[in-house]
N, C-alpha and C positions, 0 to 999 in steps of 0.2 A: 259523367263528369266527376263525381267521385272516385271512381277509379282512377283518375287520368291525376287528379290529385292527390291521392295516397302515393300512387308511385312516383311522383314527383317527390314527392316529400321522401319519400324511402331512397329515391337517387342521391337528392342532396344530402340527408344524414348522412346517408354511407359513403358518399364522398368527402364528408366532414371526417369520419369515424377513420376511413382508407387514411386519411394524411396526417390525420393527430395518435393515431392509435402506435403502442412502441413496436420495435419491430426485429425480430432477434430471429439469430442462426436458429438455436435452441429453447427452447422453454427455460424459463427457469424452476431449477429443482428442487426445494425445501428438504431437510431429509434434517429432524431433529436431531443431532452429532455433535455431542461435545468433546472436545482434544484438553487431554489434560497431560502436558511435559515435564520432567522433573530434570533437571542436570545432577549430577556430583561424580564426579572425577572422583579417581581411582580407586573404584570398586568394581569388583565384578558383577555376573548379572545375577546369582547367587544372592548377595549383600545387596543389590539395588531391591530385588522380592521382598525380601524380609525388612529389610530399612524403609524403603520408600513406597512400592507397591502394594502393600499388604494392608499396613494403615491409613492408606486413602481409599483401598475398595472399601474397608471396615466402614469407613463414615457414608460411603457414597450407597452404600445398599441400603441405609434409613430414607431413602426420599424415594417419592412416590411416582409411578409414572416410565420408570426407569425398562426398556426392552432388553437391554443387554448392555452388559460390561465386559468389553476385551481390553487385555492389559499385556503386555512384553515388556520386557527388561532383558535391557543389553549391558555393553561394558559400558560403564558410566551415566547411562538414560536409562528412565522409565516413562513409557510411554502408556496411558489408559483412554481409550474410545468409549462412551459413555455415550449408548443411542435410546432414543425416549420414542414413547408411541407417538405414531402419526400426528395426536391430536393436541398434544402436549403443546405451552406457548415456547417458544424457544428463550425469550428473553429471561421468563419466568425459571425454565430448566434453567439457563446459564449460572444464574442468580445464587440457586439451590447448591448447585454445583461450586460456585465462587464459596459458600456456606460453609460445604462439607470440607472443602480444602483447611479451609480457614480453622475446622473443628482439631482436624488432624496432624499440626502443622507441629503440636504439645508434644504427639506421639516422631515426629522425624527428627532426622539429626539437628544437634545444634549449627554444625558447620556448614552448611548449605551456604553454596555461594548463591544462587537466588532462587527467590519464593518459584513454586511450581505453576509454569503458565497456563491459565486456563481460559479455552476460547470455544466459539463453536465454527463450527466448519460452514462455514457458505462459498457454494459454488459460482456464486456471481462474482467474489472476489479475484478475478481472473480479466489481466491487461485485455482490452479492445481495440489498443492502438500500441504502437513503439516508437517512438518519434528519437532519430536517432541523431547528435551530434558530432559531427567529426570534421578536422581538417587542419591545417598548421598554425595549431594554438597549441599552449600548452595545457595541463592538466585542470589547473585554477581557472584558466581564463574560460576553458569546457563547463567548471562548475559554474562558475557566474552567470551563464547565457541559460544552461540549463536550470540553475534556483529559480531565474527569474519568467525562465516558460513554466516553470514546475507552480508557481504562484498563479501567475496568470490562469494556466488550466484547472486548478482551485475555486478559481471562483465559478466558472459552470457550473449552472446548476444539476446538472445533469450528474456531473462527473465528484464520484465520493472521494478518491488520494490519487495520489501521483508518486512510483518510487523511482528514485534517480538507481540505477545500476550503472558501476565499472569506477565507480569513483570510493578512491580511499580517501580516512579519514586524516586529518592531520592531528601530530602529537609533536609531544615533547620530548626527545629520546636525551637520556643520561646516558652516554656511554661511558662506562667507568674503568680504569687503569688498573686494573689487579697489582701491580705490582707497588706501583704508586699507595695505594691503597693498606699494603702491609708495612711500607716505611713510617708512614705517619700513623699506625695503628689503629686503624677504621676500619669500622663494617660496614655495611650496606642499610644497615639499622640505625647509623648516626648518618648516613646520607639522607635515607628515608625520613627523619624525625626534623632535619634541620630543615630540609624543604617543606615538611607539611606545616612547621611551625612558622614557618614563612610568608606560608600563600592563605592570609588569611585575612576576611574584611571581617571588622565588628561594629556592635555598638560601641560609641563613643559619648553616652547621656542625652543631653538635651542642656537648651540655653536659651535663656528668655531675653528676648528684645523686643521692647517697647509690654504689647500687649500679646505676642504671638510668643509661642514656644516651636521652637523645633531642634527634631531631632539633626544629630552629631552621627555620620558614619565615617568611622575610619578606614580608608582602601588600603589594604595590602595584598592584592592579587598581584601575579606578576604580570608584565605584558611585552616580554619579549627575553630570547635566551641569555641576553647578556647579565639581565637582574637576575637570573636563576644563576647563573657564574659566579654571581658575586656573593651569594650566601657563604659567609663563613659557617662550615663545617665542624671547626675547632679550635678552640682557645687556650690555647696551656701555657702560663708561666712566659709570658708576653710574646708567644709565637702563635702566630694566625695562618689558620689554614684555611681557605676560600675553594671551593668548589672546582672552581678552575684549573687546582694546582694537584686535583685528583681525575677528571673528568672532561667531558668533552659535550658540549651542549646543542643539539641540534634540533630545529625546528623543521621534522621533518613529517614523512608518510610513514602510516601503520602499513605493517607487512601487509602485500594485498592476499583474499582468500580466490580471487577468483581473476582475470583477465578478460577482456573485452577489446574486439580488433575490428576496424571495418575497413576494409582494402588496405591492411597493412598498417592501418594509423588508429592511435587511441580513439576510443569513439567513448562517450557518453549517452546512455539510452534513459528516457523517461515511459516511462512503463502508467499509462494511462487506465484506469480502472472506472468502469461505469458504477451507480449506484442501481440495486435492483428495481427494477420496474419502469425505469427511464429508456424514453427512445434512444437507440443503439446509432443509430444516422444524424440526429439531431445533435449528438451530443459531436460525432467524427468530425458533421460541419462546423463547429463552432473552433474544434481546436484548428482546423486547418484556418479557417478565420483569425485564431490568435496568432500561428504561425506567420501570417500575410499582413496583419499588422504590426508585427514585429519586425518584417523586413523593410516595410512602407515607415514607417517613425526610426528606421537607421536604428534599432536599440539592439540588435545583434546584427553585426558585420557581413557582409553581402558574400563575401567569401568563404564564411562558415556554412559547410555541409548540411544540408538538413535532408533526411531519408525516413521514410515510412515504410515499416515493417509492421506484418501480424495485424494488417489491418482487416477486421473480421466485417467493417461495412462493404466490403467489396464484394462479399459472398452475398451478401443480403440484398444488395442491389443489383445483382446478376438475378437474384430470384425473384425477387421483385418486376423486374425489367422482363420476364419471362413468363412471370402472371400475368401481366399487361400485354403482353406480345398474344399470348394464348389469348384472352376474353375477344383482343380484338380481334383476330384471324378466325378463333369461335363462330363470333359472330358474324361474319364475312361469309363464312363457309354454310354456315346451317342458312342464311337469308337465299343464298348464290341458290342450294341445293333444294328449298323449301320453294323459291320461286317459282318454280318449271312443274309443280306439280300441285299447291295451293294457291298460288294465286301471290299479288304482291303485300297485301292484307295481312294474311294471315302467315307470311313470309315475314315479314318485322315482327308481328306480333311473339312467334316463338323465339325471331334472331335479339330482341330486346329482351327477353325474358333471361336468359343467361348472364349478364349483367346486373342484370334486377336483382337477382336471388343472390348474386355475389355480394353486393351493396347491400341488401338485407340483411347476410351474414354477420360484414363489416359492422351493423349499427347493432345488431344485436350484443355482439362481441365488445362494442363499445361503451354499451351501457353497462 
């Protein structure tokens, strides 16, 4: 009796453990790696050593823990890999490392167009899904459908970000008349200054009514190209000159870096990323979930394309589907082949025992 209730109990753990336990292609890899990037334009790799490379190892060889420091400097980048013993906490390295930057930032150029980034490397930060947009819309109306999956898939809890690829940003392009520009005796300096002194909200004090005070903000943001047209440029000797009357204003796309096609049509792709240690299946079905109630409440149009690419639960459920296929046919075979020569007794006994110990596994694994 005992027995017959141990293994019960070790069935249903391990079939508790089989269906909650996370479930991945791969292990995940910890490998304590810190990435430290430096930008600055036009130096060579020479001047990036000595500028920028040199006094950040200077700082980063005082912290403790530290396996190796690889460093490269190219034309314009400096790149330093910063890997720590095994045992090292990573957040704690990161930390140290954010430190050391920070020590040596006295000794690098002033010019730096921005502080050097420093991150560590995790290899779980790697899409589990593509969920890909496309179909005769235009580029805006692509971003709206996809903000609003990109939110939704947010909230999983499973799932740590979401990046939208193939969608540029919009800006504000000045295209300015060289010519134009030397009649009325301007630079690019009085265009620059008259718009920055423009676009600008402040305080405006405070005012008391009754028993309350509050604050006064004044808006001067602009909010569409035709206010930016109308900044006078220059006032000389009662002639005004307006932005207009040198320039061209358009509310358009930044140059793209990259292109994105699916059968010929813009697509937009949302690049789905699990958080480490989360079920890799649990998390697939939820977004295909958000996908199915998005089409069920009509809040993305029936006609817009939706495709999954780089889906990594299909391998795992192929393997899955093939651990299961095996246990049962296992056991099928060793019962079939064990009957004919012990008896029908000891014929279950060993064909149940191959799932016993698999379920075993499972619950051990699960604690």
């Amino acid at each position: 009796t005992s027995v017959f209730i141990l293994t019960i109990i070790i069935v249903i753990m391990g079939v508790g453990a089989y269906i909650n336990i996370p479930k991945e292609s791969f292990p995940e890899v910890v490998i304590p790696t810190i990435y430290i990037g430096t930008p600055y334009p036009g130096n060579s790799p020479v001047d990036m050593e000595n500028l920028i490379t040199r006094p950040i190892e200077k700082e980063l060889k005082s912290i403790s823990g530290i396996k190796d420091i690889t460093s490269t400097s190219v034309q314009d980048y400096s790149t330093i890999i910063v890997e720590f013993n095994p045992e090292e906490d990573i957040p704690k390295a990161l930390q140290d490392v954010k430190d050391a930057v920070d020590k040596a930032k006295s000794d690098l150029p002033n010019d730096l167009l921005t502080d050097p980034i420093v991150m560590d490397i995790d290899f779980s930060e790697f899409p589990i899904i593509n969920v890909n947009l496309s179909g005769d819309f235009s580029i805006n109306e692509l971003k709206e459908y996809a903000e609003y999956l990109q939110d939704e898939f947010e909230r999983i809890t499973e799932i740590s970000k979401v990046y939208l690829i193939g969608i540029n940003e919009r800006e504000m392009q000045v295209n300015v008349d060289m010519h134009k520009l030397d009649v009325f005796e301007l630079s690019f300096n009085d265009i620059e200054n008259a718009i920055a002194w423009e676009n600008i909200s402040m305080s405006g004090g405070d005012i008391k009514l009754g028993q309350n005070r509050f604050s006064i903000r004044v808006i001067g943001e602009f909010q569409s190209a035709q206010e930016i047209e109308d900044i006078i440029v220059k006032h000389e000797s009662g002639n005004i000159v307006y932005l207009r009357d040198v320039a061209n204003v358009i509310y358009g796309f930044e140059d793209p870096n990259s292109y994105t096609r699916l059968n010929k049509e813009p697509v937009v792709t949302l690049q789905v990323i699990k958080k480490g240690g989360e079920n890799l299946l649990s998390a697939t079905d939820q977004v295909f979930d958000v996908i199915a109630s998005a089409r069920t409440n009509h809040t993305i149009p029936e006609d817009l394309n939706i495709s999954i690419t780089q889906d990594q639960s299909d391998m795992v459920r192929k393997q899955l589907s093939d651990l299961e296929n095996n246990i049962i046919m296992g056991v099928i075979l060793v019962i079939l082949v064990l009957f004919f020569f012990l008896g029908t007794r000891n014929a279950l006994f060993v064909g149940f025992a191959i799932p016993t110990s698999m379920f075993l596994s499972f619950m051990v694994m699960g604690l």
